[in-house]
N, C-alpha and C positions, 0 to 999 in steps of 0.2 A: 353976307351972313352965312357963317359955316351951319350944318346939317346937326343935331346932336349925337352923337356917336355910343353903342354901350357900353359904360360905362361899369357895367357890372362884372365881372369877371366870374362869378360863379356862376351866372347864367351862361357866358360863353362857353364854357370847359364843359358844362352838361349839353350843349348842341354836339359837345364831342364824345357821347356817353360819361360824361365825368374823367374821360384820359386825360390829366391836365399836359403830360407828356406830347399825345398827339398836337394838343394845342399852342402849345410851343413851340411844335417843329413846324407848324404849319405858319405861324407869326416869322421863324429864323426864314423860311423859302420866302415870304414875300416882301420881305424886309431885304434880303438880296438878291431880289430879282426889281424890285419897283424901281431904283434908279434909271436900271438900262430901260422899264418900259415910259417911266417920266421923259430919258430921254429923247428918246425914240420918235414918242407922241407930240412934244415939242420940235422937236425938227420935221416931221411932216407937216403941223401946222404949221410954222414958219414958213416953210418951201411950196404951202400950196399942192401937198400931195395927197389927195382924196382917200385914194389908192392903200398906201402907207398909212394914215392916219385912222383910217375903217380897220383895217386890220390891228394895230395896235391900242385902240379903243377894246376892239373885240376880246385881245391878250389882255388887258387892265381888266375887263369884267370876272374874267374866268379867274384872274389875280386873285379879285377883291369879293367873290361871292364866297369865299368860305367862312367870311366873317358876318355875312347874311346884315347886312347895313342896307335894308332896303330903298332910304332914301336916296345913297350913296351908288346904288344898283340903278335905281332910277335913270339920275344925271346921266350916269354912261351910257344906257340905252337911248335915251333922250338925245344926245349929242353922235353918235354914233349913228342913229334911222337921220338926224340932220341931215350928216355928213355923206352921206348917199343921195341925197337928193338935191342937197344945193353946194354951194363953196364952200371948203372947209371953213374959212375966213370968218363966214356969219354965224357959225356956231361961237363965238369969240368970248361973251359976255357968262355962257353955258358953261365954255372950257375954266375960265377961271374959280368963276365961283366951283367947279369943280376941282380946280388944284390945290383949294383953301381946304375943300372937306378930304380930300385925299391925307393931306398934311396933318388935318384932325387925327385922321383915323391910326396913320403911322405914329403919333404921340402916343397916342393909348396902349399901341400893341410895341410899344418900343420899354413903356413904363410897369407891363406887365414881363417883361424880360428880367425888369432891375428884382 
C-alpha cells in the first residue's frame, strides 16, 4: 500500500511562498538527482552495506523533505534508525513499501512539470 501523496498543487507552491518558479526548480533537482540516489541505496542494500546504505537513506531524506510528505519522511527515518542497529537486509519489507511511495511521489512531481 503506497502513502497518499499531495495532491494539491496550490498548497505545495504556497509552502514555497506562492514562487511557483521555486517550486519547479526544486521538482527539476530532485527528479535529477533520485536516480543516482535510488541507485545507490539499492546496491548497498544488495551488498549488505550498512555503512553506504545509512548514508544514502540520509541523502533520500534531505532529497525528499522539501516536499514535506510526512508519511514518506517517516519511512526513511524509520528504515534508516533500522539500519544502524541491525542488518540492512531486515529492513527489506520497509524498503520496498518505501520504493512504491517514492515512485508515488515522482508521478506527481513529474505531472506538475507537464
Amino acid at each position: 500500500t503506497t502513502i497518499a501523496v499531495m495532491a494539491d498543487k496550490p498548497a505545495w507552491v504556497e509552502m514555497f511562498g506562492g514562487d511557483e518558479a521555486i517550486f519547479l526548480e526544486l521538482i527539476e533537482a530532485y527528479l535529477e538527482s533520485s536516480e543516482e540516489i535510488k541507485t545507490n541505496i539499492k546496491s548497498s542494500f544488495e551488498n549488505k552495506n550498512n555503512t553506504e546504505f545509512e548514508a544514502m537513506m540520509h541523502k533520500l531524506k534531505g532529497a525528499t523533505s522539501n516536499f514535506r510528505v510526512e508519511a514518506l519522511d517517516s519511512q526513511i527515518d524509520e528504515i534508516y534508525e533500522l539500519s544502524q542497529s541491525k542488518d540492512v537486509a531486515e529492513t527489506y519489507p520497509k524498503y520496498v513499501q518505501m520504493l512504491g511511495n517514492l515512485e508515488a511521489l515522482e508521478k506527481e512531481l513529474r505531472a506538475y512539470l507537464k
